[in-house]
N, C-alpha and C positions, 0 to 999 in steps of 0.2 A: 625477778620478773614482777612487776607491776600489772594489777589487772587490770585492761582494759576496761572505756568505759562504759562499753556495750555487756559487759557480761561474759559469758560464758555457755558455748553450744556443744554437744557430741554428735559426732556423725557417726553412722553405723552405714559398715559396706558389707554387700556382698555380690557375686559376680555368678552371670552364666554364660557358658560354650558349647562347642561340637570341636569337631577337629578346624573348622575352616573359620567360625566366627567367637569374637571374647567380649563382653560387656560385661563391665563393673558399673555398679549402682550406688549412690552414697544416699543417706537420708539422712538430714539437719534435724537436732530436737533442742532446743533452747533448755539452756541448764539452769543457767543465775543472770537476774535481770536488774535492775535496778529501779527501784518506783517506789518514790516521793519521800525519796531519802533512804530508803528500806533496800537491803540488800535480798531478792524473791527466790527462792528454789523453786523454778516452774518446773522441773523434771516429772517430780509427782502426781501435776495436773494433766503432764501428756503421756503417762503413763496411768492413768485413770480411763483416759478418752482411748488411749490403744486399750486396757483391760474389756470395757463397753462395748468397743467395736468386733472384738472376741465374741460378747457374750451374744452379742446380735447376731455375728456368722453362726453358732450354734444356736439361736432361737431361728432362721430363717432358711439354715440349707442342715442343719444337724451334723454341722462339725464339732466333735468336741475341742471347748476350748484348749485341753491339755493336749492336743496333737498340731504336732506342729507341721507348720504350711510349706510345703514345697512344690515351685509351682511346674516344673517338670512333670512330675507324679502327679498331681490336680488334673494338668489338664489332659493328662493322655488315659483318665480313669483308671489310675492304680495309685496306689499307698493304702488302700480302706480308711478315706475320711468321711463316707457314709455313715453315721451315728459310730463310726473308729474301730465299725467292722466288715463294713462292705464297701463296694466299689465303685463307683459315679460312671454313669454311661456317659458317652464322648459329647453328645448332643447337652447336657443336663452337665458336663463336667465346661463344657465350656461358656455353659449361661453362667454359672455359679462365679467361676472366675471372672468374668466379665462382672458381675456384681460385687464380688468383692475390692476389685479397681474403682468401679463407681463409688464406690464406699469410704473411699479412704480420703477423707474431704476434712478431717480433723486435723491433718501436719500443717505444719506454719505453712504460709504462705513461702514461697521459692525454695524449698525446702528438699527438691529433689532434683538431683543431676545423676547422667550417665554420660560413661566413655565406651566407645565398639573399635577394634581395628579387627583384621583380620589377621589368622592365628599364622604363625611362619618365622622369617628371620625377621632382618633388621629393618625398623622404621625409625628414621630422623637419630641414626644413630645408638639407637636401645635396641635390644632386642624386643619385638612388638610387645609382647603382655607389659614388658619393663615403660614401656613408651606410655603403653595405655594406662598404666598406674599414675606413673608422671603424671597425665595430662588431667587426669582425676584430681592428683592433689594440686596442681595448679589451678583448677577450677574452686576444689576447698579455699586452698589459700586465700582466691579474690574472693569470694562470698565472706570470708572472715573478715577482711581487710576493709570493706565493703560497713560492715557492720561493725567493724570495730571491736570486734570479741576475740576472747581466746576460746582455743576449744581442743579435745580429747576425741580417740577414735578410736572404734571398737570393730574389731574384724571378727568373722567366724571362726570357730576352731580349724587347725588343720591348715594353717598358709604360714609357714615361717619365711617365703620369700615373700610376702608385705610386708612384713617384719622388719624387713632387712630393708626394703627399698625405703619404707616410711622414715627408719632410720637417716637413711641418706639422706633424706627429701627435707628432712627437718635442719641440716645443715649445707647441703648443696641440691639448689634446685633448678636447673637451667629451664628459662623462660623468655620466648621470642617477643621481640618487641613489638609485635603486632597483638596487644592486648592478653599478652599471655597466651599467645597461641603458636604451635608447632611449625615449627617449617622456613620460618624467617631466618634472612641470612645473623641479625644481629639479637647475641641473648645476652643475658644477666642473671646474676644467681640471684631468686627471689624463693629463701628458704620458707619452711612450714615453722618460724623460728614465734607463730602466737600461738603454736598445736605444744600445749604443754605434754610432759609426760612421757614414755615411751609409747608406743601401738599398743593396745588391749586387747585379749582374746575374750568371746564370750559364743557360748555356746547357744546355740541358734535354738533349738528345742526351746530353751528357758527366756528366749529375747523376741517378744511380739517386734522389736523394730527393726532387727534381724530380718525376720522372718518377709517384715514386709518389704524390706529392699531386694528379698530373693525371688517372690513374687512381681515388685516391678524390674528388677535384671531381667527373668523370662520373657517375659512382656516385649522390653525390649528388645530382647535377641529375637524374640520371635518378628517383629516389626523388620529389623534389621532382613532377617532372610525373607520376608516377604516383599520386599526392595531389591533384593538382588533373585530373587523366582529361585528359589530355592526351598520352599517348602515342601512337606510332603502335599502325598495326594490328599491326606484325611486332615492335612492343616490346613488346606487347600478349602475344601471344603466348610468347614467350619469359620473361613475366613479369622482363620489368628494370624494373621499379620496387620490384623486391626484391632488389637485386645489391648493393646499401649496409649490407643487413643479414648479409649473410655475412663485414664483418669484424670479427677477435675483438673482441670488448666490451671487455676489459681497454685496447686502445690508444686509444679513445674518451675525450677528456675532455668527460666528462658535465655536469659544473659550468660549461662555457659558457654552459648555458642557463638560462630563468627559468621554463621553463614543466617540463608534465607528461611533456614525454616528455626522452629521457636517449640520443637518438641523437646530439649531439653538434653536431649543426645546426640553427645559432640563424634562425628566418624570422622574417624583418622583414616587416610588414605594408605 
């Protein structure tokens, strides 16, 4: 395999549900670039600005940097990420998240997508989660393809069926002729054949960009049910079905989707 002459990116996914809604999230970090003849390892420059962004969330809400962020737990005021032994009231857990959304203005630009269906049998032939993965790594694939890199992906621990689908995806990946999108009567296999490598596990605790696509997954799922009125009374309240919109627009890649809106999260019907 010859590299590409865009470089080299990793995406790191991770995904949140209930029984009725699924959303996986991917976040792009540029690995190896090329500038002015010099081959650049930018990994450690954004993994400096993710370190910083850490050490701000504990200089401005007293998260320790060493605990890691989940945004489940965050927002309903449990896991004790109050100085990493006390507990966030709901009013005060849901400003805090909302700032750490705002905050996260450091990822490259288009740099984040998501995929939602809803949880059950079969869509467009997969079994849904299988469909929603797919449609995840078809959305990878064009951002690659797009830029011209290869690139490597790292899951959270504890999912050996992405594993397995990533596997497939990288040698058969059925994609509709409508820009890559589901549903079309006419596909083509358009494999994950620039994603070198097999799927990586890396454990979330020790991966701030982990952490941060498990923070924008909730986000979105919480978005998601507040589109179909399905939140609670106390999310209701707090209006989190507006927490997805507080992050900056620039790190949204918009061109995931096919439809009218431009939040970056593709719903599979």
């Amino acid at each position: 395999m010859i590299l590409k002459p865009g470089g080299m990116d990793i995406y790191y996914v991770d995904e949140s549900h209930d029984r009725n809604i699924y959303v996986v999230t991917a976040v792009c970090v540029p690995f190896l670039r090329e500038e002015k003849g010099n081959w650049i390892i930018k990994w450690p420059a954004m993994f400096d600005a993710a370190k910083a962004w850490r050490r701000m969330v504990k200089d401005a809400f007293d998260i320790p940097v060493s605990k890691e962020l989940h945004g489940v737990k965050l927002i309903a005021g449990r896991g004790n990420f109050l100085k990493g032994k006390y507990n966030f009231t709901k009013p005060k857990a849901s400003s805090t998240y909302r700032q750490l959304l705002q905050s996260i203005d450091f990822l490259p630009a288009a740099s984040v997508m998501s995929v939602t269906a809803n949880r059950g049998k079969f869509l467009y032939g997969n079994d849904r989660l299988e469909a929603c993965m797919y449609a995840l790594f078809q959305r990878m694939r064009r951002k690659a393809s797009n830029d011209d890199v290869n690139a490597i992906t790292f899951f959270d621990q504890g999912h050996q069926e992405y594993r397995r689908l990533y596997r497939m995806a990288q040698v058969y990946l059925p994609t509709g002729s409508m820009l890559g999108g589901w549903g079309s009567s006419a596909t083509k296999n358009m494999p994950l054949d620039m994603f070198v490598k097999d799927a990586n596990e890396k454990n979330s605790k020790y991966c701030f960009f982990t952490q941060i696509a498990d923070i924008i997954a909730y986000a979105a799922f919480l978005k998601i049910k507040g589109e179909r009125k399905e939140l609670t009374d106390w999310q209701s309240a707090y209006k989190l079905g507006t927490l997805y919109d507080e992050l900056p627009g620039g790190i949204l890649n918009k061109k995931a989707q096919l439809s009218f809106k431009s939040d970056a999260i593709v719903r599979l019907k």
